[in-house]
C-alpha positions as CSV (number, residue, x, y, z in Angstrom):
1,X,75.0,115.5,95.2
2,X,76.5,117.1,98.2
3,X,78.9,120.7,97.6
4,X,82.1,120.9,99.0
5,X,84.0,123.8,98.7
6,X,86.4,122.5,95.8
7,X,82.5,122.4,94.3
8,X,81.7,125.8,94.8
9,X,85.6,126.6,93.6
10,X,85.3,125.0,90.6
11,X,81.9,127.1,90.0
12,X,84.1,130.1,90.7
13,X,82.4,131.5,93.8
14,X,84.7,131.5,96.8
15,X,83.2,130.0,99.9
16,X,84.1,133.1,101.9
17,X,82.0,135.0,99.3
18,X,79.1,133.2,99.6
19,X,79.6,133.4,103.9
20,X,79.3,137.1,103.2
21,X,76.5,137.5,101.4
22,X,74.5,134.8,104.2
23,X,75.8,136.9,106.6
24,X,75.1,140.5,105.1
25,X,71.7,139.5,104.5
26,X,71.2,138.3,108.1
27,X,72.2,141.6,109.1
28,X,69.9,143.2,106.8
29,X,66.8,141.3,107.9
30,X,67.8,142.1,111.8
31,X,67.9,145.5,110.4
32,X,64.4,145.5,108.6
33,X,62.8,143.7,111.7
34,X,64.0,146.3,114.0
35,X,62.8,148.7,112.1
36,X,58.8,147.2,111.4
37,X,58.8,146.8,115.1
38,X,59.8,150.6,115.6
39,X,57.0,151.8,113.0
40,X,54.1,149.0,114.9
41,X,55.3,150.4,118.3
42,X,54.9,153.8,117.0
43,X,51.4,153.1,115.4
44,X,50.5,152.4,118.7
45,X,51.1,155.2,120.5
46,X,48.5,157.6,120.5
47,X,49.2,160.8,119.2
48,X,48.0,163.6,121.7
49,X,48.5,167.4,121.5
50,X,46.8,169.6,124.0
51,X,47.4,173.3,124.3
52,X,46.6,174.5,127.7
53,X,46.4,178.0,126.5
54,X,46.4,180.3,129.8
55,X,42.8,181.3,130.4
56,X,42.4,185.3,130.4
57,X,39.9,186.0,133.1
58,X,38.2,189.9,133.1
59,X,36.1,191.5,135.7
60,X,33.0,192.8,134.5
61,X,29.9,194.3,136.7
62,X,27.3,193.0,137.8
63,X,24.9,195.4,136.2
64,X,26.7,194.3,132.3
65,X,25.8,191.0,132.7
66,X,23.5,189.5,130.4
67,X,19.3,189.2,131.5
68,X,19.6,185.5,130.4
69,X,22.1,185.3,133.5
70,X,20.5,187.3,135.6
71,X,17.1,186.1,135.2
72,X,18.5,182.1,135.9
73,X,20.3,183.2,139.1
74,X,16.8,185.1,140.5
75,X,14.7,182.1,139.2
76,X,17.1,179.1,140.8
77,X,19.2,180.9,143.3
78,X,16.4,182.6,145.1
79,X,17.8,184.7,148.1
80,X,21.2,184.7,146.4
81,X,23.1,188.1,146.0
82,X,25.5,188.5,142.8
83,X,29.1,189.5,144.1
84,X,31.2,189.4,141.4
85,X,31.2,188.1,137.9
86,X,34.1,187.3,135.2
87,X,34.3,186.7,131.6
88,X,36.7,183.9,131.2
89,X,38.0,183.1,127.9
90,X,40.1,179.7,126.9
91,X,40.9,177.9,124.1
92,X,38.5,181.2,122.1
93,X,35.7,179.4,124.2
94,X,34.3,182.2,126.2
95,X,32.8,181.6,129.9
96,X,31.0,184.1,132.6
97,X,32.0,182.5,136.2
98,X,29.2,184.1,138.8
99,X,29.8,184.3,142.2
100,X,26.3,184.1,144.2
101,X,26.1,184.4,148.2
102,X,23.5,183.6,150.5
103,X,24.3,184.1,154.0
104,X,27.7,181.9,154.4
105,X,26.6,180.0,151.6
106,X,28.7,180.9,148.2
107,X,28.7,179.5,144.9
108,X,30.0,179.9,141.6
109,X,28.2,179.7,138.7
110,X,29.3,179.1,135.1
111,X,27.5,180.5,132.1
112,X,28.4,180.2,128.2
113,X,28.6,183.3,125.8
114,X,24.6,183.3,125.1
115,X,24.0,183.3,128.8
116,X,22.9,179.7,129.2
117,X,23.9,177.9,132.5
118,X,26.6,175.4,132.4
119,X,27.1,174.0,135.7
120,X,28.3,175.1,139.4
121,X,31.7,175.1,140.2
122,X,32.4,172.6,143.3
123,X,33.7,174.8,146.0
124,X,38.0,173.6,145.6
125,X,37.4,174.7,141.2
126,X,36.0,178.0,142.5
127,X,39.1,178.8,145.0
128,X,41.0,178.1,141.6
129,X,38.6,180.2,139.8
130,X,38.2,182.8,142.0
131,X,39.5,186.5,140.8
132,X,40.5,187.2,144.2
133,X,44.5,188.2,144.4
134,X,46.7,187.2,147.2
């Protein structure tokens, strides 16, 4: 059996009724697939805060620095004069950057708070690092 309208009359549900409800509930579902694609598009984005907290950099002297320090620079940098040194603290990580010369030859050297070498700054870092003021 096939409904006509004078059908769904005679039930008591207008035709324009029922259009309504087909047509709310399309709305609804473009509605709830807009929003499931908003959450999986948010799910994959991944979620990343850095704080680039400004480094505080202090001169210290030579002679305060630590024997740990001093001893690796005499042992591996043989011939190398300590210029300057500065405690550099970032992030409550705390770093001593060592500048050694030889000659021409400088480098800078990076040390962690118990003294223990971390690596050597390639010459463009140390520019950046350097406590010179312009």
């Amino acid at each position: 059996m096939i409904l006509t309208s004078d059908h769904l009359q005679n039930l008591k549900i207008p035709l324009s009724r029922k259009l309504l409800k087909i047509s709310d509930m399309k709305k609804v579902m473009i509605v709830m697939v807009l929003m499931m694609s908003v959450l999986a598009l948010n799910a994959q984005t991944p979620k990343t805060t850095a704080t680039h907290a400004k480094a505080v950099k202090t001169t210290i002297k030579v002679a305060d620095l630590q024997k740990n320090i001093t001893d690796n620079i005499a042992k591996d940098y043989a011939g190398y004069t300590i210029k300057s040194a500065t405690s550099v603290t970032a992030n409550n990580v705390v770093t001593y950057h060592v500048l050694v010369e030889k000659g021409t030859a400088k480098e800078t050297l990076v040390y962690d708070k118990d003294g223990m070498f971390v690596k050597k700054l390639t010459p463009n870092m140390a520019e950046h690092h350097s406590t010179k003021k312009k």
